[in-house]
MARSEKOL-829238 format. One line per 4 residues: number of its first residue (from 0); their letters; for each residue x negated, y negated, z of C-alpha. Coordinates in pm, whole numbers, padded with zeros to 5 digits. Layout:
<rs>
NUM	A	X Y Z  ... $
</rs>
This chain:
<rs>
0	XXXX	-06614 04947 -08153  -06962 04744 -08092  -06997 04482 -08333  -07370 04325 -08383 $
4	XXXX	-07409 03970 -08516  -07707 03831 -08711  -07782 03432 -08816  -07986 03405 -09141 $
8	XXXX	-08117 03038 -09251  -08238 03162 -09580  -08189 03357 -09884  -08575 03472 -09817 $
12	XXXX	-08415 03571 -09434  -08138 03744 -09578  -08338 03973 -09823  -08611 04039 -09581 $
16	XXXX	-08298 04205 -09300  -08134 04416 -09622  -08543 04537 -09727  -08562 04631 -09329 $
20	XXXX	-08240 04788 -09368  -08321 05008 -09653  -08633 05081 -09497  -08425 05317 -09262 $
24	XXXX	-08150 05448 -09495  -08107 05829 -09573  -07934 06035 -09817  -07534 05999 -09813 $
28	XXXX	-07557 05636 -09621  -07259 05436 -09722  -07265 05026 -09652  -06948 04867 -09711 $
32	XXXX	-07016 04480 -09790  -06725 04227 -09734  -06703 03808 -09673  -06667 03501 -09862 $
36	XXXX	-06756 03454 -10229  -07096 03358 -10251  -07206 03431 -09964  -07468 03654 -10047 $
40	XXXX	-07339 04029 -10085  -07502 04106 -10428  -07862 03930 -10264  -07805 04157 -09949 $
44	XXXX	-07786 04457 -10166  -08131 04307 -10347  -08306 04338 -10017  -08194 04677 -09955 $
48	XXXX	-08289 04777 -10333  -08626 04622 -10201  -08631 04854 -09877  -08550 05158 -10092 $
52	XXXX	-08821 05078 -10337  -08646 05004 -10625  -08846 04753 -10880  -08573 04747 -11110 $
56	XXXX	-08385 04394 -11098  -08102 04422 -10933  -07721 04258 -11047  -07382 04290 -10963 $
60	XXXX	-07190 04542 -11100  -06886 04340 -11157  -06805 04429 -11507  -06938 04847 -11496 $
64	XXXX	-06807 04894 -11130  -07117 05127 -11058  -07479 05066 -11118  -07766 05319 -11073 $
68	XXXX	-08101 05261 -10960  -08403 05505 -10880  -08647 05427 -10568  -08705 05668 -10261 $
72	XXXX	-08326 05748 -10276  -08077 05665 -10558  -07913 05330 -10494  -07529 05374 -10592 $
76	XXXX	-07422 04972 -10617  -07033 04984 -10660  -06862 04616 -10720  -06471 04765 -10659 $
80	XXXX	-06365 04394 -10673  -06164 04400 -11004  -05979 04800 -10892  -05755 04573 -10666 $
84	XXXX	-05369 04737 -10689  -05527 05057 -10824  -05466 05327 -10645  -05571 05668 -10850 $
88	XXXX	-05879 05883 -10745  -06176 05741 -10907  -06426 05980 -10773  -06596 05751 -10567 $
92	XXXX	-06660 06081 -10322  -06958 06204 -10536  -07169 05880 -10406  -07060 05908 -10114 $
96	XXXX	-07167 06252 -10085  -07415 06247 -10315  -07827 06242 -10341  -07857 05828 -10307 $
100	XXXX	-07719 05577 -10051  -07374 05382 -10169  -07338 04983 -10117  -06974 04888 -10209 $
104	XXXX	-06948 04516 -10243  -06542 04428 -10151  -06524 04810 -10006  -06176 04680 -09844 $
108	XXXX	-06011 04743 -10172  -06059 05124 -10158  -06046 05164 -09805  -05861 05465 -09806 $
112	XXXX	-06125 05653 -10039  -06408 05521 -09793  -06586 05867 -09616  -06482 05829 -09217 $
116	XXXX	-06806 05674 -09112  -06987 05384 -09265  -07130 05057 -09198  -06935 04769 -09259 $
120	XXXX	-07148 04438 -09306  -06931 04102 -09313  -07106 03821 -09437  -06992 03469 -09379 $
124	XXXX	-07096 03072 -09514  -07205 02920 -09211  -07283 02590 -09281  -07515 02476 -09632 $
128	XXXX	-07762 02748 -09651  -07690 02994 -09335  -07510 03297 -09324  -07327 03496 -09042 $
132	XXXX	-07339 03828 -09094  -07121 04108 -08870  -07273 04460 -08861  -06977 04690 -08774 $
136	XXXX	-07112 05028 -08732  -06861 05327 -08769  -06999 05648 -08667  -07278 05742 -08447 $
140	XXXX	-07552 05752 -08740  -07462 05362 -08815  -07494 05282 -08442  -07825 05375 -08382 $
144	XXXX	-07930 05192 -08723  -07789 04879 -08609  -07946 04939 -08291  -08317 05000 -08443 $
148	XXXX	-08281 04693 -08727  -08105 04458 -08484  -08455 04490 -08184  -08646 04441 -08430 $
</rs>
């Protein structure tokens, strides 16, 4: 499995990759975010937002577990953090297939009702203000996306 790896200085750095991200999502793209606390998963999914179109403000969904936001494609923002130990069907599927693209912040924690082919994005404290982030593509589609945002 290729792995890509991307150094960001700044928040401004990190929501400018996410908006060039979104730039290139389609319908029924799923990004599964992971890495430390703080690091900057909620921010990454700003960017995106940005890349989609989306004006709305943009929060984590920590509390409702979904958000929904309108811009070129629905934006499907799932924070899964607090279903740890639960292990019933919560119909996650109909974002994942659905109309809109799906960003799962701590996406490890329903890992077995992820679709077969995703991107995984690790994101990792590297020092006071930089960030590592790991793009871990899973399926053809999510390949060729890392390959066009990571030329860039």
């Amino acid at each position: 499995m290729k792995r890509y790896e991307r150094i960001v200085c700044s928040v401004e750095e990190t929501l400018e990759f996410a908006s060039q991200l979104g730039e290139k999502l389609k319908e029924n793209d799923v990004i599964a975010l992971e890495g430390d606390l703080g690091a900057g998963k909620t921010t990454f999914t700003k960017g995106l937002a940005k890349g989609l179109g989306i004006k709305r403000t943009i929060s984590s969904p920590t509390f409702t577990i979904v958000k929904e936001y309108k811009g070129r494609l629905p934006l499907y923002h799932m924070d899964v953090y607090r279903l740890e130990n639960t292990f019933e069907d919560l119909g996650f599927d109909e974002y994942f297939d659905g109309d809109g693209v799906t960003v799962i912040e701590w996406a490890h924690l329903i890992k077995p009702q992820l679709p077969d082919e995703l991107l995984w994005i690790y994101l990792y404290h590297q020092g006071e203000s930089e960030r590592k982030m790991i793009l871990e593509p899973i399926g053809k589609r999510y390949e060729q996306l890392c390959e066009e945002i990571i030329e860039r």
